[in-house]
VEXNUDREN-679323 format. One line per field, with one value per atom (N, C-alpha, C): y negated, x negated, z; atom name; chain; residue number from 0. Coordinates in pm, whole numbers. Atoms other than C-alpha are relative to their C-alpha. Example, Ala and Ser with C-alpha at 12.3 -4.5 7.8 and 13.67 -1.06 7.14 Angstrom:
! residues 2
py: [119_450_-120_119_106_-109]
px: [-89_-1230_-90_82_-1367_77]
pz: [0_780_0_-6_714_73]
atom: [N_CA_C_N_CA_C]
kette: [A_A_A_A_A_A]
nr: [0_0_0_1_1_1]
! end
This chain:
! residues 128
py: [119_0_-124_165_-362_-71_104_-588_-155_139_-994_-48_113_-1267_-134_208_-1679_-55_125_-1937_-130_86_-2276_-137_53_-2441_-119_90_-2780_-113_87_-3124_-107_125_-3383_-67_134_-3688_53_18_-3696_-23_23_-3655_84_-77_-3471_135_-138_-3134_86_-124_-2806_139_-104_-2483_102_-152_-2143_102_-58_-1897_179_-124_-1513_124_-108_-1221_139_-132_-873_114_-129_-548_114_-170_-168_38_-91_-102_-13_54_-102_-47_63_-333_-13_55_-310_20_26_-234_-45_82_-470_-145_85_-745_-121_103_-1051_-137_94_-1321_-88_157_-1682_5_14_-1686_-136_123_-1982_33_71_-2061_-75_158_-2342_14_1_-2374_40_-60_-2216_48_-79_-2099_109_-171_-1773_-2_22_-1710_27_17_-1811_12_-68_-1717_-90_101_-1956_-5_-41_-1785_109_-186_-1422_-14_-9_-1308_147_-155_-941_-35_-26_-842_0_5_-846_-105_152_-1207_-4_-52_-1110_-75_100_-1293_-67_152_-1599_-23_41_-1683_-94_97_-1982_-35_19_-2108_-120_129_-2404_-94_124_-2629_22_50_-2614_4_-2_-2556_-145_94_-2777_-85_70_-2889_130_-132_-2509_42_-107_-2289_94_-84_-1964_123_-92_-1735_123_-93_-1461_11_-7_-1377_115_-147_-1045_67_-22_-1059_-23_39_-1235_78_-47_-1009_-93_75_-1336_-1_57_-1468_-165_200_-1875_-69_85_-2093_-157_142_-2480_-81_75_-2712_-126_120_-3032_-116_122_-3385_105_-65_-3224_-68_33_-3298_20_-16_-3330_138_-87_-3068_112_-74_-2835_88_-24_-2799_124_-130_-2453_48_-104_-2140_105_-35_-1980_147_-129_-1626_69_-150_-1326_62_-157_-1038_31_-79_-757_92_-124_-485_104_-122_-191_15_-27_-122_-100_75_-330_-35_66_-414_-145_161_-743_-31_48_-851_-60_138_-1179_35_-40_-1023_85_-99_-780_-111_62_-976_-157_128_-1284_87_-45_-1086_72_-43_-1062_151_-144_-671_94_-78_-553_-1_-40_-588_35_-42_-429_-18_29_-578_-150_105_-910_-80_94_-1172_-66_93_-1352_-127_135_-1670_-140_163_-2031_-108_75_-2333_-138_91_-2619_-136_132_-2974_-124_95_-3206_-148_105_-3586_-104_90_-3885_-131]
px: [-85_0_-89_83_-131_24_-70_-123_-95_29_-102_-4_-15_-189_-37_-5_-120_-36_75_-337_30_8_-332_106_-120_-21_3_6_38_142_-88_212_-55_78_140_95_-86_278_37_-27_446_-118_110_161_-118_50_-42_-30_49_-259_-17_66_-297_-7_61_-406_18_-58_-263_-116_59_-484_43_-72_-329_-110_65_-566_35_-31_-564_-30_10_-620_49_-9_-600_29_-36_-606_-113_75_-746_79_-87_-602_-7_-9_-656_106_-125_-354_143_-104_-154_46_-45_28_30_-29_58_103_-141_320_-6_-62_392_135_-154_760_2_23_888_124_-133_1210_29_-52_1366_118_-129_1622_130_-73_1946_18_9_1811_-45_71_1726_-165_157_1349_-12_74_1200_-86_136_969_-36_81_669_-126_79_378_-24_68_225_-126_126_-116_-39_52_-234_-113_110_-539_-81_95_-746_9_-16_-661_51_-21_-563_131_-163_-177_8_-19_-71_121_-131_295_40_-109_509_143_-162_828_16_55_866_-1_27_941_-158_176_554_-53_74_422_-85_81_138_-33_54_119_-53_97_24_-64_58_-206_-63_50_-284_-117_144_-614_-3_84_-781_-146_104_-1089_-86_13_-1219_-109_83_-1510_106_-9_-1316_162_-110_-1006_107_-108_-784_88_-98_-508_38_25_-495_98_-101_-222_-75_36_-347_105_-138_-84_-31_40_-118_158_-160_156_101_-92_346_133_-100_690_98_-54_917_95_-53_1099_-37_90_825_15_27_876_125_-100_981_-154_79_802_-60_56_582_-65_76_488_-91_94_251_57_-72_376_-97_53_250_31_-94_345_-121_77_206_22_-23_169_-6_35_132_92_-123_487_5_7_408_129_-117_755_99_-34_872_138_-74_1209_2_44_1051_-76_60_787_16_-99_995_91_-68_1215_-50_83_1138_14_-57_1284_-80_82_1035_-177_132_722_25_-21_661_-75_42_457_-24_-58_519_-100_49_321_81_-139_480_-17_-68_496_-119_52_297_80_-128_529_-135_58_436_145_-135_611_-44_-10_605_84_-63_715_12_-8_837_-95]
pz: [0_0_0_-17_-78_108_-95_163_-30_67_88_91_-73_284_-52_24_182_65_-22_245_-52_93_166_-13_3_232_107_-65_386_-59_6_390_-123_57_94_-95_53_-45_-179_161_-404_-126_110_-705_42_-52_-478_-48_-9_-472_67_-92_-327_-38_57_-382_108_-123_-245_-80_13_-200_3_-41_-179_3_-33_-36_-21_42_-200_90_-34_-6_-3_-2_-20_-71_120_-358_-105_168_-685_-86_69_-892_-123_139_-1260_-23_130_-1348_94_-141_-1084_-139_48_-1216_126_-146_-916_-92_21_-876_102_-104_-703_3_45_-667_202_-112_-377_18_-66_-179_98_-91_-54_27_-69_216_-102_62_111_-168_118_-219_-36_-7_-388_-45_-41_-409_-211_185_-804_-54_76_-1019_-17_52_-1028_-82_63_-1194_2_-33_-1283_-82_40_-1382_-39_-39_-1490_32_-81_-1274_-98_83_-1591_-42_49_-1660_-164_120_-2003_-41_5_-1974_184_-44_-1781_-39_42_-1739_84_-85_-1575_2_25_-1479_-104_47_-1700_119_-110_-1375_21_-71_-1301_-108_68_-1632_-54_-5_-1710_136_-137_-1341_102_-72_-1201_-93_104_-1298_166_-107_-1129_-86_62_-1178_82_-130_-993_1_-22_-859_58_-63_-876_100_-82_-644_151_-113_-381_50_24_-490_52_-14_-470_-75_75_-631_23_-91_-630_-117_104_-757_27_-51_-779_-101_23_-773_-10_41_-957_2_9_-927_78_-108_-651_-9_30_-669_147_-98_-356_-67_31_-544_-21_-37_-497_101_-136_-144_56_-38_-18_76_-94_124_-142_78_-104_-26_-28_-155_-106_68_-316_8_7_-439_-124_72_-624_-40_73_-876_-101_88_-1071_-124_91_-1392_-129_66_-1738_-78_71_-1792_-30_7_-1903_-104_41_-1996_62_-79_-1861_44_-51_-1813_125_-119_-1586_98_-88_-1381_98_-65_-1321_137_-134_-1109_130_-146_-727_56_21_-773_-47_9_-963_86_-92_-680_124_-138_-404_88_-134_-211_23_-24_-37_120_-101_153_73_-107_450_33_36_316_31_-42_329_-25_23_339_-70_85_115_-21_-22_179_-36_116_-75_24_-10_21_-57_113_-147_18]
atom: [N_CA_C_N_CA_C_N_CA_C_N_CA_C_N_CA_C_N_CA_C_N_CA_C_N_CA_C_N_CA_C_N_CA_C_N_CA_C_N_CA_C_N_CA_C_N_CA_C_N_CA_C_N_CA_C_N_CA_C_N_CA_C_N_CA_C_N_CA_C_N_CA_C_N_CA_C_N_CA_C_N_CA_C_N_CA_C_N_CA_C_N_CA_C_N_CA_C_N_CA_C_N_CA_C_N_CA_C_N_CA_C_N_CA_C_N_CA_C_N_CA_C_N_CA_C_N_CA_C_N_CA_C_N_CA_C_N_CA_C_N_CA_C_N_CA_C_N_CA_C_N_CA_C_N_CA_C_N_CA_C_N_CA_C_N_CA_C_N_CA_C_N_CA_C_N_CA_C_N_CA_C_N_CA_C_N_CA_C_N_CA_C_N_CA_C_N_CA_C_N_CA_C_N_CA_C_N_CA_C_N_CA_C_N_CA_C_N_CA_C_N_CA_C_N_CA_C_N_CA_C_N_CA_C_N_CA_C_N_CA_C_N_CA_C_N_CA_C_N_CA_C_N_CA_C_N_CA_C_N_CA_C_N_CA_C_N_CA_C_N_CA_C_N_CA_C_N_CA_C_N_CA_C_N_CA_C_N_CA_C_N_CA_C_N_CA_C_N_CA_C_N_CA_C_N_CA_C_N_CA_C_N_CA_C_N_CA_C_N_CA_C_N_CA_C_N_CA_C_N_CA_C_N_CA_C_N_CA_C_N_CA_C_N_CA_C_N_CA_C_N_CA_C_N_CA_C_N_CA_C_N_CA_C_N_CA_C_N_CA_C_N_CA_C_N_CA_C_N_CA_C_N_CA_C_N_CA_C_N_CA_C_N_CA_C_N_CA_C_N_CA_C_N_CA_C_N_CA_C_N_CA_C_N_CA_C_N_CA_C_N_CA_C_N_CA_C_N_CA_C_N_CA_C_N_CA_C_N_CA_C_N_CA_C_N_CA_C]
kette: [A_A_A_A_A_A_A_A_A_A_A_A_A_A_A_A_A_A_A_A_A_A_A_A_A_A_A_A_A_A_A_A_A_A_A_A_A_A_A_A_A_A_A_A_A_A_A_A_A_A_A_A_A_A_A_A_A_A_A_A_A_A_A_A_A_A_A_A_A_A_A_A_A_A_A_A_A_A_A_A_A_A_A_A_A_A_A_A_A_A_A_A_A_A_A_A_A_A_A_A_A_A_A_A_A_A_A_A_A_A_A_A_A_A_A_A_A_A_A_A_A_A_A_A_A_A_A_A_A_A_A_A_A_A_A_A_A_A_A_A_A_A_A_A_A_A_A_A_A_A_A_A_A_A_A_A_A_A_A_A_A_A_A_A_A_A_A_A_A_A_A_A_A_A_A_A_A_A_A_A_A_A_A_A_A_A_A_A_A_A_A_A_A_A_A_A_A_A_A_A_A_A_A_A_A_A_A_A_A_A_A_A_A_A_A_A_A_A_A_A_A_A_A_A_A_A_A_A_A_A_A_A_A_A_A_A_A_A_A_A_A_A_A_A_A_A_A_A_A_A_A_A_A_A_A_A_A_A_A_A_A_A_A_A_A_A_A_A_A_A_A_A_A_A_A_A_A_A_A_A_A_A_A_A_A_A_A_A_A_A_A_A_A_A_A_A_A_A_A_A_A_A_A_A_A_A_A_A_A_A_A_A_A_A_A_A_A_A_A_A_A_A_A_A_A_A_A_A_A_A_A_A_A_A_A_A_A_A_A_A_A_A_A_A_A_A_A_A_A_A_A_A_A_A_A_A_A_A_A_A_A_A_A_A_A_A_A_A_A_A_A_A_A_A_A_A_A_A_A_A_A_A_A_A]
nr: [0_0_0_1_1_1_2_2_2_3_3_3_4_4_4_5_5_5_6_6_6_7_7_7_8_8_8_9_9_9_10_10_10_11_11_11_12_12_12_13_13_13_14_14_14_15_15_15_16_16_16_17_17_17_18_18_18_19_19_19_20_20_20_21_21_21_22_22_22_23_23_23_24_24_24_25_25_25_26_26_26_27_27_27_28_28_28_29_29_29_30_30_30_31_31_31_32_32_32_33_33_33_34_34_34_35_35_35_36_36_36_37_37_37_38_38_38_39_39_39_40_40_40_41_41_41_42_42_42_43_43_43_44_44_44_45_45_45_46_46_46_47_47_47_48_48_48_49_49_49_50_50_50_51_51_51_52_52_52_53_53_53_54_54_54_55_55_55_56_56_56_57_57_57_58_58_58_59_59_59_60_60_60_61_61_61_62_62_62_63_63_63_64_64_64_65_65_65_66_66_66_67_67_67_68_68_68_69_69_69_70_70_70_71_71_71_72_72_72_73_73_73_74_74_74_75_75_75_76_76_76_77_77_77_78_78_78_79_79_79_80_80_80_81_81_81_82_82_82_83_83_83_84_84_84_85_85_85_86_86_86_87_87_87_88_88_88_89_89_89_90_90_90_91_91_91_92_92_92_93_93_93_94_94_94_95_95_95_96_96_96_97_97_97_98_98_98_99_99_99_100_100_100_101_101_101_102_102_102_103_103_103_104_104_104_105_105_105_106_106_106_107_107_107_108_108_108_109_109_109_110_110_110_111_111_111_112_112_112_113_113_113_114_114_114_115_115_115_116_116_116_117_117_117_118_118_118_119_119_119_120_120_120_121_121_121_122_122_122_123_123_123_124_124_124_125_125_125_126_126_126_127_127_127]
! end
């Protein structure tokens, strides 16, 4: 079983930057697929970026596109979203997740259904 842990998360003004960091363990991951997905107070949790473990594809929601970008880092076996022009509309709880396999099909990896394994959350609060 993987297990995730988020870094990274804080308070910052409108236009603002920050950079989540998500920690990989207990696996081997080439053929993992990872995920940013977020939620904010009474909403359902959204797809905000994915990555396969070979860096090979790169997907976003459009709300962040061109203001995220997420990588990995296979020495440090991370996963790192950096978040550019922060948007008070940004501001939720932010997670890692992780999935198997090389279904790279945005119908599939968008949804928080297909991973199974789940970080417990960094909050990120975005003000005007």
């Amino acid at each position: 079983q993987v297990q995730l842990v988020e870094s990274g998360g804080g308070s910052v003004q409108a236009g603002g930057s920050l950079t989540l960091s998500c920690a990989a363990s207990g696996g081997f991951f080439s053929n993992y697929i990872f995920g940013w997905f977020r939620q904010a107070p009474g909403k359902e949790r959204e797809f905000v970026a994915a990555i396969r473990w070979d860096g090979r594809n790169t997907n976003y929601a459009d709300s962040v596109k061109d203001r995220f970008t997420i990588s990995r880092d296979r020495a440090r076996k991370t996963v790192n979203l950096q978040m550019m022009s922060l948007k008070p509309d940004d501001t939720a709880l932010y997670y890692c997740a992780a999935m198997t396999g090389f279904t790279w099909v945005r119908t599939v990896y968008t949804k928080p259904d297909a991973y199974g394994s789940w970080g417990q959350g960094t909050q990120v609060t975005v003000s005007s």
